[in-house]
N, C-alpha and C positions, 0 to 999 in steps of 0.2 A: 464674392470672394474678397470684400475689401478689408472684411476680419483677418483674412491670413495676410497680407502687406502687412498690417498693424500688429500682427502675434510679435515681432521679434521687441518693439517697440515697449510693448506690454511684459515683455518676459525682463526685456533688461531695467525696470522701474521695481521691476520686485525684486530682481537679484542684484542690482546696483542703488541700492535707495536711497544713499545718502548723496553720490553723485545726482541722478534724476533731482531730486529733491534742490539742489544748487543750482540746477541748470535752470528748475524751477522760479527761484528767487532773482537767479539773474537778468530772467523774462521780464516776469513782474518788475523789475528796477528800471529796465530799460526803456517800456511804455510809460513808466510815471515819470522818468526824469524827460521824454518826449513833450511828454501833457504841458511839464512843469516850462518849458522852452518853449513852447508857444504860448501858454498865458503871459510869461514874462515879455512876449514877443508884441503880444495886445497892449502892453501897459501894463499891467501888475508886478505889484512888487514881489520880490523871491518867497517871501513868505505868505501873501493874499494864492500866490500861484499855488504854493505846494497844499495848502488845503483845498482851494478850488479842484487841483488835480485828483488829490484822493476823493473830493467826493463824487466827480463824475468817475472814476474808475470804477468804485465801491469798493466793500468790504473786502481787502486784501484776503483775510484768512478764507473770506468763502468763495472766491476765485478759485483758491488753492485747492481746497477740499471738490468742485464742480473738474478742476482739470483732473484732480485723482480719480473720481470716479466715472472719467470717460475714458482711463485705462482701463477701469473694467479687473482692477488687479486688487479693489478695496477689500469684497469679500474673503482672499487670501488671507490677506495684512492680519485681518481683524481676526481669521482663525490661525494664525499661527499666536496671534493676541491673546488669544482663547486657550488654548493650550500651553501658554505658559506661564499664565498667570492659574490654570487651575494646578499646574505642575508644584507651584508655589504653596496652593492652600493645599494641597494633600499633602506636600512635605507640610506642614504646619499640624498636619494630623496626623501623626505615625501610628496610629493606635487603632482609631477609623479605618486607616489604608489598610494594617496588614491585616485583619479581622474581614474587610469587604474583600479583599485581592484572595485571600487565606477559601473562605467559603466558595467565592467562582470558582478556583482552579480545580475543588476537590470535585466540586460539582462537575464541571466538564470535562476534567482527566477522566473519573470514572466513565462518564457516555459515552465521549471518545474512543477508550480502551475497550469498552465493552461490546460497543459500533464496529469498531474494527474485526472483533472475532466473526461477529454477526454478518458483516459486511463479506471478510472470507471464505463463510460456511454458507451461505444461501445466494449472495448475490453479486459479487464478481468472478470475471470471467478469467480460466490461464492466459498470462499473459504470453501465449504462445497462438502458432500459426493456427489462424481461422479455427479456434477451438470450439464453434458450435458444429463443428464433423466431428468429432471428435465422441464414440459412444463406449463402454463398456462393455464387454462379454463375459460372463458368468453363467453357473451352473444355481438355479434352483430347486432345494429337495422341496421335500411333501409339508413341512411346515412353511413354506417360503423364504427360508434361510438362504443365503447368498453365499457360494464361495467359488473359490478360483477354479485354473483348468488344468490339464495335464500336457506338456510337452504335443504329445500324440493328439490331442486335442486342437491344439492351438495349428499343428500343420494342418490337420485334416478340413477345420475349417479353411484356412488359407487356400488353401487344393481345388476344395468347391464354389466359394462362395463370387458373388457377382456384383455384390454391393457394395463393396468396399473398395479404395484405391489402394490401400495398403493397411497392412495391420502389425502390431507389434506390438511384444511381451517382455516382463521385467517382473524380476523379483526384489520386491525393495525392503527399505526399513529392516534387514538384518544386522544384527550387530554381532561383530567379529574384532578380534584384536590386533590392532594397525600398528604397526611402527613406519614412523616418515619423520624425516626432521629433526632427527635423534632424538624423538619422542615415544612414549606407547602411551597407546590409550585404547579405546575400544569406539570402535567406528560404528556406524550408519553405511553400512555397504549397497549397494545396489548393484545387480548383474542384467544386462537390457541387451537386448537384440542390435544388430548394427546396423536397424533405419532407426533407432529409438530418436534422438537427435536430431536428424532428417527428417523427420516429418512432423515434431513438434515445431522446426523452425528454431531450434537454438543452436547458436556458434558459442564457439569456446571466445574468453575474452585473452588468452593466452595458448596458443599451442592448438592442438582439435581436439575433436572428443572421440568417443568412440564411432565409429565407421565399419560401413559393412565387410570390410576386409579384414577389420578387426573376429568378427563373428562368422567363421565357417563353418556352419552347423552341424556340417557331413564332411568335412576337409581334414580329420582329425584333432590333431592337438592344439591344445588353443592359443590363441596369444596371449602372452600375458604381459597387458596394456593397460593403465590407468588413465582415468579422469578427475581431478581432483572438484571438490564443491569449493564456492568459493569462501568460504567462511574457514573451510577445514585447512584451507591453500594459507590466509594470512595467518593461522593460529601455527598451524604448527613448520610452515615456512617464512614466515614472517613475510610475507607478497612477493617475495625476492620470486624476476621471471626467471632463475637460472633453475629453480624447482624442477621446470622440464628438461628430461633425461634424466633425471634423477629417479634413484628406488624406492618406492615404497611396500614395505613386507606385510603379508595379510595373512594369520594363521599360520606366520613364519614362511609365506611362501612369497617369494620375489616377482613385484610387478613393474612395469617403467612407466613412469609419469609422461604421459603424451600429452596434457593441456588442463585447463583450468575452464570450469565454468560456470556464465555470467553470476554474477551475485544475485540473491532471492530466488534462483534456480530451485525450486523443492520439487521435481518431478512429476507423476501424478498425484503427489499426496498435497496435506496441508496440514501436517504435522511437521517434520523439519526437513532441513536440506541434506541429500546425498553426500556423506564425507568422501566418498570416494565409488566410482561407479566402474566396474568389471564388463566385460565380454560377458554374456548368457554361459557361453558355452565353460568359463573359468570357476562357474556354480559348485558344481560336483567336485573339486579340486581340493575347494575349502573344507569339507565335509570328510573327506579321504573318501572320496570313492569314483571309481572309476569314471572315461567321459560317457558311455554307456550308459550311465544311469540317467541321465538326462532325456535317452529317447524310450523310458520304460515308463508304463502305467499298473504295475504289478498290485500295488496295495493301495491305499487310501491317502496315505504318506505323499503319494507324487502329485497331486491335486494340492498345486500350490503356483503355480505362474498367473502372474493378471495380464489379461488380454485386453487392446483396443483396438480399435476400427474405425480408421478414418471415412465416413461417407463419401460415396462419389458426387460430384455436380450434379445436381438434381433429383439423390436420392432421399428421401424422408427416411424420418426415424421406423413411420407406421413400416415403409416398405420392408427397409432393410430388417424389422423384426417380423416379417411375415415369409420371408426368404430364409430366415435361421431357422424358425419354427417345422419351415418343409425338413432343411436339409440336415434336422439335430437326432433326430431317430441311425439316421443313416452315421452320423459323426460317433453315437452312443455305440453302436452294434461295431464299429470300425474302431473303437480304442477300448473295449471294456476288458477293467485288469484281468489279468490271465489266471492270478490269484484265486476271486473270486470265487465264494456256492452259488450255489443256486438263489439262497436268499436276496443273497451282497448282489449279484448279477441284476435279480429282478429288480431291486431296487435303484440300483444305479442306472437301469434304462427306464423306469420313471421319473427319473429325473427332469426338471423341464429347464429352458433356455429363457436368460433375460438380457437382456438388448437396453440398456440405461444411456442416457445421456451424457456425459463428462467432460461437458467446458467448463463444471470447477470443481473436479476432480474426480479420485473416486473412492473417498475416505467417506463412505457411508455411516460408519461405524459411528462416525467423529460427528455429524451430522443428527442421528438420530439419538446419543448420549447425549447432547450438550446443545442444541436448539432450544428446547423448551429453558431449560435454564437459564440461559445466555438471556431469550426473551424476558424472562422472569426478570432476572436482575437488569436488563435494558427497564423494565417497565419501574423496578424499583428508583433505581437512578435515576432517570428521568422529573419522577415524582419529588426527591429529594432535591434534584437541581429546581423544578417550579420551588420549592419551599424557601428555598435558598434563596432566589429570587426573589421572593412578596420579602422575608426578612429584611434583603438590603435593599429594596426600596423602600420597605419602612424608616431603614437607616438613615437613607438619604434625604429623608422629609422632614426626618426630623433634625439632622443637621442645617436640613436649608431652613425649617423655622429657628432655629439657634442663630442665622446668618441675617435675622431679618435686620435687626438694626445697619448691617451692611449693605442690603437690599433697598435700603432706603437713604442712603447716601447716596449710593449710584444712582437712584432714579430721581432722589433732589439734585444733581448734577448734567441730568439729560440723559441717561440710561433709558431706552424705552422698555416696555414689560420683554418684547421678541429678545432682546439684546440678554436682558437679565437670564430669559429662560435660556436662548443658547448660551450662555456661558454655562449656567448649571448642565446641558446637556450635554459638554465638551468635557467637565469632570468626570460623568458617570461615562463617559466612550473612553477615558485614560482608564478609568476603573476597569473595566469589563474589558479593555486592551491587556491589562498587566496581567488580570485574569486570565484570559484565552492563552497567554502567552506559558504562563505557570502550570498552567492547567493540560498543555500539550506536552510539554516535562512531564507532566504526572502522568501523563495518560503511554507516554514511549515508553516508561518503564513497569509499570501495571499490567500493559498489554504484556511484555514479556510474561513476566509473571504469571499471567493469567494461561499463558500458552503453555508454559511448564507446565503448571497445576493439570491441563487440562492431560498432556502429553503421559502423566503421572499415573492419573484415570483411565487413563485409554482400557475399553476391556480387554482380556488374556485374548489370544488368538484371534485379533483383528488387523487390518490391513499394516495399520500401525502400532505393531505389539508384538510385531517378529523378534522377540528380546532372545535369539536361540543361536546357538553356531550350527545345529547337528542340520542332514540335508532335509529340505523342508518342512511343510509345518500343514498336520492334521485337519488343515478346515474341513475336509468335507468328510468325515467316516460314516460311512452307512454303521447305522444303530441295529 
């Protein structure tokens, strides 16, 4: 432990150096004019003394340099030496700089930005409560096509199943026309069940969100209560907290602003954030039609709510899809629309059940259009950032053969070859600094970019592509 007594010792000779440095010289002065007082004390004259003195001391400068380097603070020194004397020759180069700086950023913005989609679509987790519970419920037809379920659906599971600690439903990504903020524009609606919040583990960063007292599913008429997103909240309330209480109008119909929630908040999807999130039960409202129509499965039309299912403590995914599997014949025969022939009947009770995973999300859709691409272009960029690289190191060699006559100054001065090469290695770490740095600019706004683009593409009639105000949306029509 006798390093950490000597740390403060050490820390103040490199932030105080010119002081240290005088304390230094006043040491050294002290011992020599000692010396010089006892040879004068033997008999020597002032001047026989004062060389005799220095030559038993020795070499003043390398005293100095032996007491520096048992601060243990030299290799510092010499790289803060290093980095600003290479700060120097790159300013000397503005032409090298911007060309080498100009190539890194483009190279690792793109990977960056293109990593990060990659990174949201296959391998991080919502950053919500214990999201590996967290599964999917959906209807598969006879081609293995994916789609939602129906109100009657989503209870009936509830009613029977044993696997789950709780389950909840939303209809997202609708776009409807908002006035808030004495603004209009056309929103990103979403309508959620009132555990939706609860049990993903998000709190509002202002005011609450929606709650189950919000959502009476059978208690009649609904509340009409808003959650603002937080993106929707500063744009068109400027952050201002007085927002709550305040109204916001959704297809001209009046809701009260009850709280704001967290930023990056984008629900189950990974397309964009809820501008504004509704009671379930407020669904039918928007559409003009009755609250009735929310517990009907008459036609094909109402095969539109996404179901999830948080697993219980110690239930597996294998389990809980071998528990739907029992109890989906019995859920089919208990909500098949009333509609239906015979055709539409048979077919809708072959239908079978899938049970997916969803700690990162459940925008399949978004997933199975844009992986391989995304890969693609990661593979392309990648290749183009190695290229980039062999280039400027080629640059850099050939610069540092242009620098030899300088190379050889320093080393007829005592430069050793280590010295020479860390200095040239402290340029190209400035280099590949300013790089990274330009290069994560490029890449925050590409990423954007790239998410539109992608948002753009979305196909018609997928999770993320509810582009409609009318009530629901036709995923699943028997053919």
């Amino acid at each position: 432990m006798r390093w950490f007594y000597k740390l403060p010792l050490r820390l103040r000779s490199l932030f105080e150096r010119e002081r240290v440095e005088q304390e230094l010289n006043d040491e050294l002065r002290f011992h020599l004019e000692r010396l010089i007082e006892e040879k004068i004390a033997n008999g020597m004259t002032p001047e026989e003394a004062r060389y005799a003195a220095l030559r038993e001391l020795g070499g003043v400068e390398q005293i100095k340099e032996e007491c520096r380097d048992v601060r243990r603070v030299n290799y510092i020194e010499n790289f803060i030496q290093d980095i600003r004397y290479g700060l120097r020759m790159l300013a000397r180069s503005p032409g090298f700089t911007t060309v080498a700086v100009l190539t890194l950023a483009l190279g690792i913005g793109a990977n960056t930005a293109i990593f990060s989609l990659l990174n949201a679509l296959l391998f991080r987790d919502f950053s919500v409560r214990q999201p590996e519970q967290l599964v999917e419920i959906s209807m598969l037809d006879r081609n293995g096509q994916t789609s939602s379920l129906s109100f009657p659906m989503f209870e009936e599971i509830a009613r029977q199943q044993r696997v789950f600690s709780a389950m909840f439903a939303w209809l997202g990504d609708a776009v409807f026309n908002v006035e808030a903020g004495g603004g209009f524009t056309r929103g990103n609606i979403w309508a959620v069940t009132g555990n939706f919040y609860s049990e993903l583990g998000v709190r509002a960063v202002l005011g609450r969100v929606i709650e189950p007292a919000d959502v009476n599913l059978r208690g009649g008429s609904p509340a009409k209560v808003a959650a603002l997103g937080y993106g929707f909240w500063q744009r068109y309330f400027g952050g201002d907290p007085a927002a709550v209480g305040k109204t916001a109008r959704v297809e001209g119909l009046p809701f009260m602003v009850i709280g704001v929630a967290p930023k990056g908040f984008t629900g189950m999807g990974l397309a964009s954030d809820p501008d504004v999130t509704l009671p379930l039960t407020a669904e039918p409202l928007l559409a003009g039609q009755p609250l009735e129509k929310l517990y009907t499965s008459d036609t094909s039309d109402d095969f539109w709510l996404d179901v999830t299912g948080r697993l219980r403590d110690g239930v597996t995914l294998a389990h809980a899809r071998a528990e739907m599997d029992v109890l989906w014949r019995g859920v089919l025969e208990a909500t098949a629309p009333t509609k239906y022939d015979a055709r539409q009947r048979a077919e809708y009770l072959a239908t079978r059940v899938d049970v997916a995973p969803a700690a990162k999300g459940t925008d399949r859709d978004l997933r199975a259009r844009f992986t391989r691409p995304l890969v693609v272009l990661m593979a392309i960029a990648g290749l183009l950032l190695l290229i980039a690289c062999v280039n400027l190191a080629s640059l850099m060699l050939a610069r540092a053969v242009a620098r030899s006559h300088e190379m050889g100054v320093r080393a007829a001065l005592g430069a050793s070859r280590w010295r020479l090469v860390r200095q040239l290695l402290t340029e190209s770490m400035l280099l590949s600094a300013a790089g990274a740095v330009a290069g994560l600019a490029i890449a925050s706004w590409s990423s954007v970019a790239l998410r539109n683009l992608m948002d753009f593409f979305v196909p018609p009639g997928s999770t993320s592509a509810r582009m409609c105000a009318s009530w629901g949306s036709p995923l699943w029509p028997p053919s």
